[in-house]
Every structure is written in C-alpha cells, then in structure tokens.
PyMOL Python script that loads the backbone (N, CA, C, O; Angstrom):
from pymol import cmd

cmd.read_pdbstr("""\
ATOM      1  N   UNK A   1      10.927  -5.302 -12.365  1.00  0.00           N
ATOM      2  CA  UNK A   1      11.082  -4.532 -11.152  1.00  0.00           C
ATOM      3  C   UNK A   1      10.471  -5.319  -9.998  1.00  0.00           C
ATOM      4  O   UNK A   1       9.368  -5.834 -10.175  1.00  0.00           O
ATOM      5  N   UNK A   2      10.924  -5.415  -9.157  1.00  0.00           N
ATOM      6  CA  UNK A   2      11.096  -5.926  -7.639  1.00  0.00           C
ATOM      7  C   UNK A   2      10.425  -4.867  -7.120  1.00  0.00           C
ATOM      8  O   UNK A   2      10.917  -3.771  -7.390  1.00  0.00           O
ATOM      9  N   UNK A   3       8.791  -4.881  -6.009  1.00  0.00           N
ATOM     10  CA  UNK A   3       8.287  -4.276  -5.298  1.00  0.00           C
ATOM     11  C   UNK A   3       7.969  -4.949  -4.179  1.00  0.00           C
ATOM     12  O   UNK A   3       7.144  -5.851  -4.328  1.00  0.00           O
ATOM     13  N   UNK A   4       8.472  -4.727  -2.898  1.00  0.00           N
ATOM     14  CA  UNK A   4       8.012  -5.069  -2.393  1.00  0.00           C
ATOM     15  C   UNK A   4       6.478  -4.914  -1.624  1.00  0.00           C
ATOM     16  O   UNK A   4       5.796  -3.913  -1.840  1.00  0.00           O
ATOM     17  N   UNK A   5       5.985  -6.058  -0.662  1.00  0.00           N
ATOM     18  CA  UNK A   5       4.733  -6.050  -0.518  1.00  0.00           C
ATOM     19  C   UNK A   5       4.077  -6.956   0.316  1.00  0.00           C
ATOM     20  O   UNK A   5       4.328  -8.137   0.075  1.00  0.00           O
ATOM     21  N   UNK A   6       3.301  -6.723   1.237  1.00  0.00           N
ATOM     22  CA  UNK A   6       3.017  -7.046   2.654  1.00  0.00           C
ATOM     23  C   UNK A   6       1.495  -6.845   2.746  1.00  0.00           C
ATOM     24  O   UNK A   6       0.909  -5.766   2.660  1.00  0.00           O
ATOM     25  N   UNK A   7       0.844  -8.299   2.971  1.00  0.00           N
ATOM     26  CA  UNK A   7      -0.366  -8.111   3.448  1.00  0.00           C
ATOM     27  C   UNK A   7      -0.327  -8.216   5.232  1.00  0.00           C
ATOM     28  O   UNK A   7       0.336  -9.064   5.831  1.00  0.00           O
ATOM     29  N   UNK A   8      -1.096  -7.273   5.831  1.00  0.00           N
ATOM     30  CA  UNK A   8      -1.234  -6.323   7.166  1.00  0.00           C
ATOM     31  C   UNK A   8      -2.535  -6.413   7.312  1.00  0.00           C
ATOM     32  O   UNK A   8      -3.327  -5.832   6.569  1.00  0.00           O
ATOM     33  N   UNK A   9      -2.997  -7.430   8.654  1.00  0.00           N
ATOM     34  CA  UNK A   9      -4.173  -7.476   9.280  1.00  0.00           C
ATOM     35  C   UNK A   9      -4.273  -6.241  10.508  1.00  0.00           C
ATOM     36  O   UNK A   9      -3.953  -6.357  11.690  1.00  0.00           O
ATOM     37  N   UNK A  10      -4.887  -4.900   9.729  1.00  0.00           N
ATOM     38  CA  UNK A  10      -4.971  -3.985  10.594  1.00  0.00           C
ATOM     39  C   UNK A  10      -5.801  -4.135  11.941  1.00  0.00           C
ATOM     40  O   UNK A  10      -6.498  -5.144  12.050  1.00  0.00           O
ATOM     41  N   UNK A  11      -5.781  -3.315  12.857  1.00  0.00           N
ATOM     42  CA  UNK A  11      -6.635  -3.228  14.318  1.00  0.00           C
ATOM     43  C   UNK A  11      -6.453  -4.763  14.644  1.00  0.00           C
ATOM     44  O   UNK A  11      -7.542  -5.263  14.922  1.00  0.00           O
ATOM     45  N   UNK A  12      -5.632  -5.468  14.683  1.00  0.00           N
ATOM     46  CA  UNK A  12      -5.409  -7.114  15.944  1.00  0.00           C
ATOM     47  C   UNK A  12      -4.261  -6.742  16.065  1.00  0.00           C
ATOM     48  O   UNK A  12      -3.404  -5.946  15.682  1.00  0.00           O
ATOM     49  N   UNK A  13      -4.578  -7.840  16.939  1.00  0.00           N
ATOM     50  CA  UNK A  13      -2.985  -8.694  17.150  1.00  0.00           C
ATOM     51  C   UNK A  13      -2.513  -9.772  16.905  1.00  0.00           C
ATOM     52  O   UNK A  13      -1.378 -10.249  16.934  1.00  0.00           O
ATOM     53  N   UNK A  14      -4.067 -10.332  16.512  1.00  0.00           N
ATOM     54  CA  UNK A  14      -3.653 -11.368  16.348  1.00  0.00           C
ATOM     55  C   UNK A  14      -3.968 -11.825  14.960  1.00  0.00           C
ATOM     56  O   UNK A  14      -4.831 -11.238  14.307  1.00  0.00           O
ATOM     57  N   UNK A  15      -3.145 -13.099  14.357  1.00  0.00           N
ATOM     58  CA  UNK A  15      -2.765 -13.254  13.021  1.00  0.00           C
ATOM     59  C   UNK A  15      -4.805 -13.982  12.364  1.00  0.00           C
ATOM     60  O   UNK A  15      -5.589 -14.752  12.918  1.00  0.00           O
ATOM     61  N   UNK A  16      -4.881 -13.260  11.106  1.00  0.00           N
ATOM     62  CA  UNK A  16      -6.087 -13.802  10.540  1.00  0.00           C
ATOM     63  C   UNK A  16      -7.051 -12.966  11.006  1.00  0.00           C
ATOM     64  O   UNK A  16      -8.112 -13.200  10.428  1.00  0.00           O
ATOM     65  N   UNK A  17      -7.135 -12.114  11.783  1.00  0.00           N
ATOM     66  CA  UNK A  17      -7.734 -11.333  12.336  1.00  0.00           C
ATOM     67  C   UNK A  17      -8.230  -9.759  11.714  1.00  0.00           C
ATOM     68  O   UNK A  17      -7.751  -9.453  10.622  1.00  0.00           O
ATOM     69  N   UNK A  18      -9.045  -8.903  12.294  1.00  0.00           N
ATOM     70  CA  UNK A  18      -8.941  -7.498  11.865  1.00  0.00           C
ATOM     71  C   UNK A  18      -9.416  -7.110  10.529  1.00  0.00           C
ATOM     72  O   UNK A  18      -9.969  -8.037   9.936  1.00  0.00           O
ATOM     73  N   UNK A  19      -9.365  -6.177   9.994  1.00  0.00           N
ATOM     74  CA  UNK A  19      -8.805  -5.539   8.309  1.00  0.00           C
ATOM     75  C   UNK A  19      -8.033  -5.925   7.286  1.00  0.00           C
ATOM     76  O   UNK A  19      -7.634  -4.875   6.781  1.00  0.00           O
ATOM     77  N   UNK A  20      -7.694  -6.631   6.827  1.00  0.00           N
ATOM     78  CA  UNK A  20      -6.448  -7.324   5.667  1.00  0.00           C
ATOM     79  C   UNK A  20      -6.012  -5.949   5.029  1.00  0.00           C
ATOM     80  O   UNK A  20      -7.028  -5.432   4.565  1.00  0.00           O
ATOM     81  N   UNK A  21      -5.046  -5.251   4.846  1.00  0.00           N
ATOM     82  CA  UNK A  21      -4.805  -4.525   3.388  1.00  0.00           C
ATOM     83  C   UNK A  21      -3.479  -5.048   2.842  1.00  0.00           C
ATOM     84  O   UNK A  21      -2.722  -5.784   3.476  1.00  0.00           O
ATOM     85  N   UNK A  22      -3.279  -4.615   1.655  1.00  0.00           N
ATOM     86  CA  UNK A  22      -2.091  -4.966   0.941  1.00  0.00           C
ATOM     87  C   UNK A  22      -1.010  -3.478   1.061  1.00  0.00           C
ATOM     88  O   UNK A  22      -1.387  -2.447   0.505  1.00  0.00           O
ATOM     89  N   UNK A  23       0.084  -3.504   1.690  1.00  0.00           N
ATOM     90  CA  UNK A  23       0.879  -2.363   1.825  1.00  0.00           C
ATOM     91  C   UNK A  23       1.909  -2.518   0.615  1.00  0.00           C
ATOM     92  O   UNK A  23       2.247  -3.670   0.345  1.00  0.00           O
ATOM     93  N   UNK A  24       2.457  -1.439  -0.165  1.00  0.00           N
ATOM     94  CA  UNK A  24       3.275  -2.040  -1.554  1.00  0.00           C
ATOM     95  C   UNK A  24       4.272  -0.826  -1.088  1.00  0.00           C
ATOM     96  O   UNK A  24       3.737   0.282  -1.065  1.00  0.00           O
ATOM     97  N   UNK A  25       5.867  -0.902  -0.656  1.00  0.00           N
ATOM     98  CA  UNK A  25       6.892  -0.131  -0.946  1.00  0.00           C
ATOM     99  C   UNK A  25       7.285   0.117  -2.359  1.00  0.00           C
ATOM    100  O   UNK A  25       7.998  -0.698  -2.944  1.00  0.00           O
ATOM    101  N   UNK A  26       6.810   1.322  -3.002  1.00  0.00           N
ATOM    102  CA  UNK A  26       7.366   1.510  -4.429  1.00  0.00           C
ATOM    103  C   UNK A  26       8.996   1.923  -4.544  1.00  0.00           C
ATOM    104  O   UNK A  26       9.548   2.578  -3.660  1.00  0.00           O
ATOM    105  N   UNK A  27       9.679   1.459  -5.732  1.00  0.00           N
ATOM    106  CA  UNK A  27      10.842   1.826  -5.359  1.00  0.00           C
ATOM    107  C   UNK A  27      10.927   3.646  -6.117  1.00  0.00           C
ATOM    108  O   UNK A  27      11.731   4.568  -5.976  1.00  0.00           O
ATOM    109  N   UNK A  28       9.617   3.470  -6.940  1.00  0.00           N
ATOM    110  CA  UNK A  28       9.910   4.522  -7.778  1.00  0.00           C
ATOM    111  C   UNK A  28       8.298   4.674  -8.444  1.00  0.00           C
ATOM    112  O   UNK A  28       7.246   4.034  -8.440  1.00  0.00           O
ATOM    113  N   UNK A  29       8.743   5.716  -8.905  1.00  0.00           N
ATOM    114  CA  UNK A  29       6.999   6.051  -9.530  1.00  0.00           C
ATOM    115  C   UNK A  29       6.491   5.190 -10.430  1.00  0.00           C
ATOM    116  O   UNK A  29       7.259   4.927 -11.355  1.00  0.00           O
ATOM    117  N   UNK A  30       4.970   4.436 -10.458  1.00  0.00           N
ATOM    118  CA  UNK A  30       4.947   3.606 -10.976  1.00  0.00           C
ATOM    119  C   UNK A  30       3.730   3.887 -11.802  1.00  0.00           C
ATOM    120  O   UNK A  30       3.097   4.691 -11.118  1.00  0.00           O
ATOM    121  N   UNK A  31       3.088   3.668 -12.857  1.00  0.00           N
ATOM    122  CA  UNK A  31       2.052   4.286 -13.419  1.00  0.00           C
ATOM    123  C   UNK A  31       1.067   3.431 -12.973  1.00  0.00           C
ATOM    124  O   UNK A  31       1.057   2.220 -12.752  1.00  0.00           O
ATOM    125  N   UNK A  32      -0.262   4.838 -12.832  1.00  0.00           N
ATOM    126  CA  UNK A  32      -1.677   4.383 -11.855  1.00  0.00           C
ATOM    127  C   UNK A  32      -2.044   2.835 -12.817  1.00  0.00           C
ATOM    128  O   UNK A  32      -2.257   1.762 -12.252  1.00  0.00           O
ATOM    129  N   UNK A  33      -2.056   3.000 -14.231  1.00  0.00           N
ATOM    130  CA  UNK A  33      -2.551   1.432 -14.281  1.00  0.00           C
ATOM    131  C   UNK A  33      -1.694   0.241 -14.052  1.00  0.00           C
ATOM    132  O   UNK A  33      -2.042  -0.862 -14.474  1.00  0.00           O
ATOM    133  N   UNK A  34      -0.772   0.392 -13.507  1.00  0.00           N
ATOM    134  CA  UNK A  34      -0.041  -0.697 -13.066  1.00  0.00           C
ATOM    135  C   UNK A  34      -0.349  -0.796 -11.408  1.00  0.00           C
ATOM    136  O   UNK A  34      -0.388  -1.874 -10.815  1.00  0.00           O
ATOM    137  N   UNK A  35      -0.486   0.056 -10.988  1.00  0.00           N
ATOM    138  CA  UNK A  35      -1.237   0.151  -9.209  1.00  0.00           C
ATOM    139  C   UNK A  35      -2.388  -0.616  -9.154  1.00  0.00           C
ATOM    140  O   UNK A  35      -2.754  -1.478  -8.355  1.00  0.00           O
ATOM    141  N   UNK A  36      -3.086   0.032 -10.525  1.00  0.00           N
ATOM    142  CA  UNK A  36      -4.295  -1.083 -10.088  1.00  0.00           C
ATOM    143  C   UNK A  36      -4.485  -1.876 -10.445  1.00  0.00           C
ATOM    144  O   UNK A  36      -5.324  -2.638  -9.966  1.00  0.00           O
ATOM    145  N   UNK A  37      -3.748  -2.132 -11.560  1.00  0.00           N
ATOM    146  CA  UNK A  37      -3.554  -4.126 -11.785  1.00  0.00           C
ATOM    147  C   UNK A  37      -3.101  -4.880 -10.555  1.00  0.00           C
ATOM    148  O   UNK A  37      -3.622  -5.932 -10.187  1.00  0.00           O
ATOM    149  N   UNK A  38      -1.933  -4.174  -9.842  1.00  0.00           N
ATOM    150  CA  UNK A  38      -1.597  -5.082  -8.785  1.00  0.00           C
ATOM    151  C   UNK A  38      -2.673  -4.807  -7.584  1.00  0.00           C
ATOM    152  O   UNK A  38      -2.551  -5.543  -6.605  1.00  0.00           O
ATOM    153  N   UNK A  39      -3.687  -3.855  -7.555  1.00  0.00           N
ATOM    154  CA  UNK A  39      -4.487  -3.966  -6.533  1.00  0.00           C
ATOM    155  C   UNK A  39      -5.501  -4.991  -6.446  1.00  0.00           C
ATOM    156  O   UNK A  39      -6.072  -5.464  -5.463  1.00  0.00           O
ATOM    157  N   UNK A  40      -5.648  -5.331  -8.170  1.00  0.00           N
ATOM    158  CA  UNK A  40      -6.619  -5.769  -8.523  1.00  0.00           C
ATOM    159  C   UNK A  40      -6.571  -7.671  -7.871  1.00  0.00           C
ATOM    160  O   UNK A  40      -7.381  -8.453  -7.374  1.00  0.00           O
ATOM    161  N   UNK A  41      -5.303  -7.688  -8.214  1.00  0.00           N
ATOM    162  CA  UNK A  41      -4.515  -8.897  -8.371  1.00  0.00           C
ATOM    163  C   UNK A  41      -4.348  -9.373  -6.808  1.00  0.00           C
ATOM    164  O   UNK A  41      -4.695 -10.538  -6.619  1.00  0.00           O
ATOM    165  N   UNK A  42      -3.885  -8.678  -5.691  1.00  0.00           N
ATOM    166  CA  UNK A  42      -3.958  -8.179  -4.283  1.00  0.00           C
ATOM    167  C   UNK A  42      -5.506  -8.792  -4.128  1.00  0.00           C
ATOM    168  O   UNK A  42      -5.603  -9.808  -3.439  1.00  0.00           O
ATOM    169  N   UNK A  43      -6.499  -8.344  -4.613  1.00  0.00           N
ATOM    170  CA  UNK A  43      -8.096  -8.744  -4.551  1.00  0.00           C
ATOM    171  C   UNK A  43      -8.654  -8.638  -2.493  1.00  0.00           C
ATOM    172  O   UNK A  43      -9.162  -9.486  -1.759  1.00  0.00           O
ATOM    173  N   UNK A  44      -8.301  -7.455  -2.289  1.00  0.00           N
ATOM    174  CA  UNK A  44      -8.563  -7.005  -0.586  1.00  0.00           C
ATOM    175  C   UNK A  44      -9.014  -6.098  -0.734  1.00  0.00           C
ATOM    176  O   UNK A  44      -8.901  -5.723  -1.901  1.00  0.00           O
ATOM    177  N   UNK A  45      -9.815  -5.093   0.221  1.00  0.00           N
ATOM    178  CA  UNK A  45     -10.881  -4.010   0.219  1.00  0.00           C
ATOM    179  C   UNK A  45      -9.854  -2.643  -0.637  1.00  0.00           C
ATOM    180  O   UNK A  45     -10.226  -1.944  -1.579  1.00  0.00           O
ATOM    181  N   UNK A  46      -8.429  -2.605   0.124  1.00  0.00           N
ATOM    182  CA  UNK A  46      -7.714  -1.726  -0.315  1.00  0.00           C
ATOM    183  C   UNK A  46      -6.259  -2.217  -0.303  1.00  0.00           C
ATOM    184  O   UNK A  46      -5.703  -2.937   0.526  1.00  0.00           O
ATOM    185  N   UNK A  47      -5.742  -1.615  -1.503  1.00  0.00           N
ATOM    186  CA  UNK A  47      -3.999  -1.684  -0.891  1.00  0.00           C
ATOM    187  C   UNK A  47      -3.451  -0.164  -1.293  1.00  0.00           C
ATOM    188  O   UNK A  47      -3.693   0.614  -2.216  1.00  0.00           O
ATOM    189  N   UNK A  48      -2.478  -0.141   0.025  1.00  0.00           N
ATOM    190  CA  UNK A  48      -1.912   1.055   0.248  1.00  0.00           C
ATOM    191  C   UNK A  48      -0.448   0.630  -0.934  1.00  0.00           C
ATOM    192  O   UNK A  48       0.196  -0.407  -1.098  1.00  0.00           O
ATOM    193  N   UNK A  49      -0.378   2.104  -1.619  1.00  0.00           N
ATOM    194  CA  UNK A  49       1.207   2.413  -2.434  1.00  0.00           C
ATOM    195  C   UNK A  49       2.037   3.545  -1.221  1.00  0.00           C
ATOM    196  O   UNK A  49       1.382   4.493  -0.786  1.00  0.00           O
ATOM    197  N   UNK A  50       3.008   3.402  -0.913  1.00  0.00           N
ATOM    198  CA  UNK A  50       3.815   3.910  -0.405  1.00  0.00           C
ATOM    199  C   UNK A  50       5.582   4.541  -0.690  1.00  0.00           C
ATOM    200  O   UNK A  50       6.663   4.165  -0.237  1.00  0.00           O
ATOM    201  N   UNK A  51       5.268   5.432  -1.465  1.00  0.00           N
ATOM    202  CA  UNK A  51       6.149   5.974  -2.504  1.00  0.00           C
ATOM    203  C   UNK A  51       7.159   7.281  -1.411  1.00  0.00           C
ATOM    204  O   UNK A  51       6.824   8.277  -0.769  1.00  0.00           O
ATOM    205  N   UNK A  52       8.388   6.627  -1.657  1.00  0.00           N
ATOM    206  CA  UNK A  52       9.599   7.568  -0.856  1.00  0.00           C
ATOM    207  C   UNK A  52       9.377   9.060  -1.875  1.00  0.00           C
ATOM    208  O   UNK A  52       8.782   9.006  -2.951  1.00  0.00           O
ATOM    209  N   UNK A  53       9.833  10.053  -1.440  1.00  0.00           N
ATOM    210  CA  UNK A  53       9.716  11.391  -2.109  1.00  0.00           C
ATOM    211  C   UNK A  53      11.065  12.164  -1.733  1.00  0.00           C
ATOM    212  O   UNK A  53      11.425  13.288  -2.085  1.00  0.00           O
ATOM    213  N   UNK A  54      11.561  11.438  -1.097  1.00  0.00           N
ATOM    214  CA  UNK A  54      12.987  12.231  -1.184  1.00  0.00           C
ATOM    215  C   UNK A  54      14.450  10.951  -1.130  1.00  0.00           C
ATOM    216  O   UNK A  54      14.273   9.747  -0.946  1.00  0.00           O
ATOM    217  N   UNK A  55      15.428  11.425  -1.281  1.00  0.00           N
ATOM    218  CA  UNK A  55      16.445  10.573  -1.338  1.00  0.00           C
ATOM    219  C   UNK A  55      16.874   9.505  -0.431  1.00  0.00           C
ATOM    220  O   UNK A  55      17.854   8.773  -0.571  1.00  0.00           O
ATOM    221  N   UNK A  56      15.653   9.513   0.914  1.00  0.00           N
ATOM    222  CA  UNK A  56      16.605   8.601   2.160  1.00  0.00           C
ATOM    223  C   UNK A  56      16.309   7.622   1.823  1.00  0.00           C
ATOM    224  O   UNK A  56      15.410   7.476   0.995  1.00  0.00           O
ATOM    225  N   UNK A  57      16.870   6.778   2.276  1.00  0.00           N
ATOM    226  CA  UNK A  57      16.099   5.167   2.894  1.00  0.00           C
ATOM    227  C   UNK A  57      15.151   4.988   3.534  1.00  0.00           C
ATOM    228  O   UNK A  57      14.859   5.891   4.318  1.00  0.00           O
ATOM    229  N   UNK A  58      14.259   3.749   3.483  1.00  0.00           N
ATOM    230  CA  UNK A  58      13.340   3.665   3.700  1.00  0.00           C
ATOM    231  C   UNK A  58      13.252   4.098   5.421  1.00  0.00           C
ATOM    232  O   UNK A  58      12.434   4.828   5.981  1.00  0.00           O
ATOM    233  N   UNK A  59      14.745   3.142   6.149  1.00  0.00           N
ATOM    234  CA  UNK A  59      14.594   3.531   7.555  1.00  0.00           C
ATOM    235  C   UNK A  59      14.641   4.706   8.132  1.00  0.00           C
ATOM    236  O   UNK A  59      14.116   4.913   9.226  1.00  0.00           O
ATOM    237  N   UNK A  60      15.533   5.965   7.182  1.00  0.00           N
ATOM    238  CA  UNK A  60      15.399   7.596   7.742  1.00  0.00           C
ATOM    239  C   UNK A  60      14.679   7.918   6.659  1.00  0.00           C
ATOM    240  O   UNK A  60      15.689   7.771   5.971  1.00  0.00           O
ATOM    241  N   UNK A  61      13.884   8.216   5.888  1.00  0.00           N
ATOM    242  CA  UNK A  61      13.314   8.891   5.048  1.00  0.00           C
ATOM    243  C   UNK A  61      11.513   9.332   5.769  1.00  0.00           C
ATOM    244  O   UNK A  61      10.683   8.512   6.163  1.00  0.00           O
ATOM    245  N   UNK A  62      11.340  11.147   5.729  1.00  0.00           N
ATOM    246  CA  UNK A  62      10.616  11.526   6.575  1.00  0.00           C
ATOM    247  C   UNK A  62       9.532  12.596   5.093  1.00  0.00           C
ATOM    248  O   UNK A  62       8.730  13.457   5.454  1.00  0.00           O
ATOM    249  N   UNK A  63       9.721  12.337   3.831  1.00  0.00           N
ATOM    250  CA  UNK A  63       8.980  12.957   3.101  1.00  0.00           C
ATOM    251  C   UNK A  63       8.315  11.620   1.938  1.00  0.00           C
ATOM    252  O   UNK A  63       8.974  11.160   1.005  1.00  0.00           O
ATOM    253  N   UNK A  64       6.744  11.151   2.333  1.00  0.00           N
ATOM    254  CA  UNK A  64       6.288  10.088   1.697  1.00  0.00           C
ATOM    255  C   UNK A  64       5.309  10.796   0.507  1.00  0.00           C
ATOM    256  O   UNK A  64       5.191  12.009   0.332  1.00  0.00           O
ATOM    257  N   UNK A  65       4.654   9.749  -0.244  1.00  0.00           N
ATOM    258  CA  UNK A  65       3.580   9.703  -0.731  1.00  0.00           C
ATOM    259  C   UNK A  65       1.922   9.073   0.022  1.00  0.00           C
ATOM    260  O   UNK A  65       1.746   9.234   1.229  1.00  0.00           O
ATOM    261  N   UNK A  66       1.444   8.770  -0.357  1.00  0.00           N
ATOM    262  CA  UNK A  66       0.645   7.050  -0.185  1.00  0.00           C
ATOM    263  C   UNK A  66      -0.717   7.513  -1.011  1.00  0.00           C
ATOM    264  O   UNK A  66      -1.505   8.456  -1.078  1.00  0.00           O
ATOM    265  N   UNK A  67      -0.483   6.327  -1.543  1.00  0.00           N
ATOM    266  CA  UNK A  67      -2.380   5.925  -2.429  1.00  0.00           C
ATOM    267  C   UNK A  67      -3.006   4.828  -1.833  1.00  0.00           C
ATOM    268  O   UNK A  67      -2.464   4.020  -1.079  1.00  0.00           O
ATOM    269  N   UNK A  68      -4.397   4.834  -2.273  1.00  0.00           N
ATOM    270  CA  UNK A  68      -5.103   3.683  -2.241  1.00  0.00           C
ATOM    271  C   UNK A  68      -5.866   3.512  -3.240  1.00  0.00           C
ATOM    272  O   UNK A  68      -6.372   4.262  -4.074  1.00  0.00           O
ATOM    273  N   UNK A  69      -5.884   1.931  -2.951  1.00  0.00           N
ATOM    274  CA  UNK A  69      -6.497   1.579  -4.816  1.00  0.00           C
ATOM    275  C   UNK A  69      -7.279   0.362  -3.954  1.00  0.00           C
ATOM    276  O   UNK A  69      -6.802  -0.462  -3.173  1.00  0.00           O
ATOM    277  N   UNK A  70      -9.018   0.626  -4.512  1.00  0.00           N
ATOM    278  CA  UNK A  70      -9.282  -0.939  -4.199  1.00  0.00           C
ATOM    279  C   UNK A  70      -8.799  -1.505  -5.482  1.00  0.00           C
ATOM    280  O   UNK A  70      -8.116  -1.024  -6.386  1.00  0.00           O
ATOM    281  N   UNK A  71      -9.465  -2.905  -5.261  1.00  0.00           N
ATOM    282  CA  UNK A  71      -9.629  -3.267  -6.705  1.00  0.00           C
ATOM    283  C   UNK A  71      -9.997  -2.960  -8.148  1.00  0.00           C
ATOM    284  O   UNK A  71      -9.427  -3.174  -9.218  1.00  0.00           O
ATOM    285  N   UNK A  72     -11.345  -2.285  -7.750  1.00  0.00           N
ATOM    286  CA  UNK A  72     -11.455  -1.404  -8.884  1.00  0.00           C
ATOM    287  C   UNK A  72     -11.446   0.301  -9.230  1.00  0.00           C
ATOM    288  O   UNK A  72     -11.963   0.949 -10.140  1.00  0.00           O
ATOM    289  N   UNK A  73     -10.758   0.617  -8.267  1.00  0.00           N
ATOM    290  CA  UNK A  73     -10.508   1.950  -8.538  1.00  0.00           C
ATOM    291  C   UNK A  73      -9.627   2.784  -7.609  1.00  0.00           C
ATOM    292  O   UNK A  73      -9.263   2.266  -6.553  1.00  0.00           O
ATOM    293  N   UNK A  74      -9.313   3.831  -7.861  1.00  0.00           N
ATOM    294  CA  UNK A  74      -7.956   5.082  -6.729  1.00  0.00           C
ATOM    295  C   UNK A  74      -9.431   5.276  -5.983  1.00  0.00           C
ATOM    296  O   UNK A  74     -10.539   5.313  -6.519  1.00  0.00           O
ATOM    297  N   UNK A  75      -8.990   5.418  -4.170  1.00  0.00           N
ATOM    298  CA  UNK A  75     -10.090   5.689  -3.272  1.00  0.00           C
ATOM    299  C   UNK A  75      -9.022   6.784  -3.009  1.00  0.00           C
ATOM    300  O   UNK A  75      -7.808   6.771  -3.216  1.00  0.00           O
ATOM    301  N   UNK A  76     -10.216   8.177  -2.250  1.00  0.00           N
ATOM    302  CA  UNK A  76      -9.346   9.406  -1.474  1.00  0.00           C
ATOM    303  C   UNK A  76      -8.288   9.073  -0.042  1.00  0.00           C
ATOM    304  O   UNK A  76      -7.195   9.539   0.279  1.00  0.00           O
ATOM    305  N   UNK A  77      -9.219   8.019   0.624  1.00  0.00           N
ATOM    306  CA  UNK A  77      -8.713   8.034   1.733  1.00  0.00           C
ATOM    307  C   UNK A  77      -8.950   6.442   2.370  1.00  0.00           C
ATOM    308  O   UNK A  77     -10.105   6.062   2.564  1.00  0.00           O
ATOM    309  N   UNK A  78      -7.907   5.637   2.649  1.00  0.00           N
ATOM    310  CA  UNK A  78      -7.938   4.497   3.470  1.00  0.00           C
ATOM    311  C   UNK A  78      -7.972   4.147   4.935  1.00  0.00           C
ATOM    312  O   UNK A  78      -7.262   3.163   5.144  1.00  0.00           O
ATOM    313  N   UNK A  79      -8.714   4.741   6.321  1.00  0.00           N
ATOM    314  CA  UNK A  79      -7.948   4.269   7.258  1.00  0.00           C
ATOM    315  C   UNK A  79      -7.069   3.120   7.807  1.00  0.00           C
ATOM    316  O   UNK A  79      -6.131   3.226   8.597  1.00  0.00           O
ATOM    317  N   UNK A  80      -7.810   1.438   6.939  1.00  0.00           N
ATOM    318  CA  UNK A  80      -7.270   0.682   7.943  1.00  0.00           C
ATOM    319  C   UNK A  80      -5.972   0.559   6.918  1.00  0.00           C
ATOM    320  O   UNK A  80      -4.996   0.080   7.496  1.00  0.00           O
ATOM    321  N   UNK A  81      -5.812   0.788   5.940  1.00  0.00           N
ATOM    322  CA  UNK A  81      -4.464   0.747   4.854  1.00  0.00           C
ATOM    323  C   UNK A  81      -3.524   1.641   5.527  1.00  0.00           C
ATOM    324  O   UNK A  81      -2.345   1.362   5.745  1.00  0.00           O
ATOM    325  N   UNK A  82      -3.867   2.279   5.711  1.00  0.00           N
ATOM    326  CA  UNK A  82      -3.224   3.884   6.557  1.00  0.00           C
ATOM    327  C   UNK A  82      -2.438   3.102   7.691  1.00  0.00           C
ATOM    328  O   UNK A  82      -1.235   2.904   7.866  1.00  0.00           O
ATOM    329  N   UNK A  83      -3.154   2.871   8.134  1.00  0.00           N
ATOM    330  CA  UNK A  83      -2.661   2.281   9.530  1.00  0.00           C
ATOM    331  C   UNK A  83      -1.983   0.895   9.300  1.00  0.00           C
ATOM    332  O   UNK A  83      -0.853   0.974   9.781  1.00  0.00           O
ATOM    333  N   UNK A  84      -2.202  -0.368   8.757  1.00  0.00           N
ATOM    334  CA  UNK A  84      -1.506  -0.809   8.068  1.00  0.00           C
ATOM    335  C   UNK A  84       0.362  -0.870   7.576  1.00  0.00           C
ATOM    336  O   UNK A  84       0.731  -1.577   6.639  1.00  0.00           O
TER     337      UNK A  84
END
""", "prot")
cmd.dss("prot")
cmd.show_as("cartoon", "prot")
cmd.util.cbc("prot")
cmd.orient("prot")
C-alpha cells in the first residue's frame, strides 16, 4: 500500500525552519501498530494520520479523522501537526 506523506515545517515560511511534523494521507484504515512504526521511522516530535471518513476526494471531502503518534506513542492532541 501506497501512503502518502509530507514532512511540514509548521509556523515559517521559510524552508528548514519552525516545527517539522510528518503529515500521512491514509487511504484507508490502517492498524495503530503500523502508525507507529511509521511514526517511529518518521523519527520527528509528532506525525499527524489523516484519515478521509466519508466517500469524497481528498479535494471535496469535509468529514476527517486525524491522530498523532510521536515516536513512541498515540498523543491526545498535536498543535503544530494540526496545523501542519
């Protein structure tokens, strides 16, 4: 399976800068220990999962998920992943 995945220097503008997180488009539900192998693997404070929940495409689709996983574990809440 093909996921895509984007590391995002949150709060700049400019490149190298800011917050690093890892943002991951899931295409589909993926099991938590495979999230955090790839978070692990990612090796940044957090990476955001971003899981569609209804049938659109990514460009109209208005019902999400999102997790965060540092490396070693599911966190409740990410801001700069969030934002990201």
């Amino acid at each position: 399976m093909r996921i895509p995945l984007y590391q995002i220097d949150a709060f700049t503008e400019t490149a190298f800068r800011g917050n690093p997180a890892a943002v991951c488009l899931l295409p589909g539900p993926v099991a938590d220990p495979v999230l955090q192998a790839m978070a692990a693997e990612m090796a940044l404070s957090e990476t955001a999962f971003l899981l569609r929940t209804d049938n659109e495409p990514w460009e109209t689709g208005t019902t999400f998920s999102l997790r965060w996983f540092t490396p070693q574990t599911e966190v409740p809440l990410c801001e700069h992943a969030t934002l990201a």
